[in-house]
N, C-alpha and C positions, 0 to 999 in steps of 0.2 A: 561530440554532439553539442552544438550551441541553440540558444532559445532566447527570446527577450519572456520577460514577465507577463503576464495576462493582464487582463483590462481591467481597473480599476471598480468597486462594486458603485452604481449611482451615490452622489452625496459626499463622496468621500474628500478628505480636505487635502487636495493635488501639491499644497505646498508642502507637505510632511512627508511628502511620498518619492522615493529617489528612484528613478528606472535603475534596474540594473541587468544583467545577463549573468546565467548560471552555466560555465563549460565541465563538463562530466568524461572524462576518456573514455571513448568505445571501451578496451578494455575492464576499464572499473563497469560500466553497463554490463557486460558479458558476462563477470565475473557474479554478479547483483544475481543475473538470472539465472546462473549456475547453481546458486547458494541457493536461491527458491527452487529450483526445479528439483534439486538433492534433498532440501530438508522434508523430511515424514512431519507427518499426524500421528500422534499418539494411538493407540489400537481402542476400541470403546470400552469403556468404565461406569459405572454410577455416575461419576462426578460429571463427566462428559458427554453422560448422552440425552441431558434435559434438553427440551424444547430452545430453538434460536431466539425467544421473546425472555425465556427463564433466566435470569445469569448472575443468579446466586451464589454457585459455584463454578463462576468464571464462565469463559466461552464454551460453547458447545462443539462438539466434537465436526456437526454439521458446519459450521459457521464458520471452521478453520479451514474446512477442505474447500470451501466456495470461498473463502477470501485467498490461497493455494491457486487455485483455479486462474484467480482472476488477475493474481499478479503475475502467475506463467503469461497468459495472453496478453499482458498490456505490452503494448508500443514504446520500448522504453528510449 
């Protein structure tokens, strides 16, 4: 998979700034989504089952399986 860089934010100063391309082997991709798709969520806990806004003791149990989720489905 090859890609050029994304478009720079307004303002930003274009001299400091190098284009480059990032090449990723299918493989190493496959392997990526393998490792997400196999790794579990912990089972629920105290510590893990506060609200997604509370994160005093750490992420919430919800907030792993939706960011889980979203990394199975991305386009990688």
């Amino acid at each position: 998979m090859m890609a050029a860089y994304g478009t720079l934010p307004a303002g930003s100063r274009t001299e400091l700034v190098d284009r480059f391309t990032i090449e990723v082997p299918d493989e190493e991709i496959e392997r990526m989504h393998t490792l997400v798709k196999l790794s579990g969520v912990a089972s629920p806990s105290y510590e893990n089952s506060f609200p997604v806004e509370k994160r005093d003791l750490g992420l919430s149990r919800e907030w792993l399986i939706e960011a889980k989720r979203s990394w199975e489905a991305f386009d990688w």
